[in-house]
N, C-alpha and C positions, 0 to 999 in steps of 0.2 A: 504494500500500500504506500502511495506516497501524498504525502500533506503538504499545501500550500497555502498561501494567502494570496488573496489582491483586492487591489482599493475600487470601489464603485465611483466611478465619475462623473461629472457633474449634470453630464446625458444618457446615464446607467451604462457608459460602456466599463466593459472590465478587461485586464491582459491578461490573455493565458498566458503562465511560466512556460520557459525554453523547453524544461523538462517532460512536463505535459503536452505539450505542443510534438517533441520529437515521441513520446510515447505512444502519441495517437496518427502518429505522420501527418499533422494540419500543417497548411501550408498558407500561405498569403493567397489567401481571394476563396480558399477554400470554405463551405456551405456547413455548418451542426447545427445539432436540434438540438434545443433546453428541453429534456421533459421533466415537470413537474410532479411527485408522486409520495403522495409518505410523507411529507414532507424533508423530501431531497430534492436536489436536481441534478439528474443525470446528462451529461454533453454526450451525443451520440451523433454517429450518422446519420444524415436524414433518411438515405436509402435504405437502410438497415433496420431503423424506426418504422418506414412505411410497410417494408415487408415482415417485419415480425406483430405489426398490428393487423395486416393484410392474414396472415398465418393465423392468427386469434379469431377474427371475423370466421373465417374459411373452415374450422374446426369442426367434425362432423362432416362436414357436407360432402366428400368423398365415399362418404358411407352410404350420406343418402343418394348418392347418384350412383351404387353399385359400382365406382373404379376402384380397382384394383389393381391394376399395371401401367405401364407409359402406354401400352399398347392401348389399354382402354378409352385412354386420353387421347391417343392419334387416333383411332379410328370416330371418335365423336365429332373432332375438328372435322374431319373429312365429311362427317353424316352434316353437318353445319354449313359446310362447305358449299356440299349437294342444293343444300336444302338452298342458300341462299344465290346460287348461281340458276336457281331453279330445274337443275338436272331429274 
């Protein structure tokens, strides 16, 4: 675990320390997400954020759609496919 500090600015910006920064590989101009929870806040990827809330939502629903393999999943695309190219 590592601990830092930083001071809140007078527009709420704050700097990430060098360490954290090279920990999480952010870079200048690079995109995180504050999530707020518990009262903590986690800095994450945004990408990473979106696809593990997207994984939460999605939960079950494989089940109820009877997939079971990638195979299941490409051939549904294709039936979708059909359907929408009107074949």
């Amino acid at each position: 675990m590592s601990f830092n500090t930083t001071t809140v600015m007078p527009k709420g910006q704050i700097s990430l320390p060098v360490d954290i920064r090279q920990k999480l590989k952010i870079q200048t101009g690079d995109k995180i997400a504050l999530v707020y929870e518990n009262g903590r806040v986690f800095l994450i990827n945004p990408a990473i954020y979106a696809m593990d809330t997207f994984a939460k939502t999605m939960e079950g629903e494989w089940e109820k759609a009877d997939i079971k393999s990638e195979d299941d999943i490409l051939n549904m695309c294709r039936e979708i496919r059909e359907e929408v190219e009107g074949r």
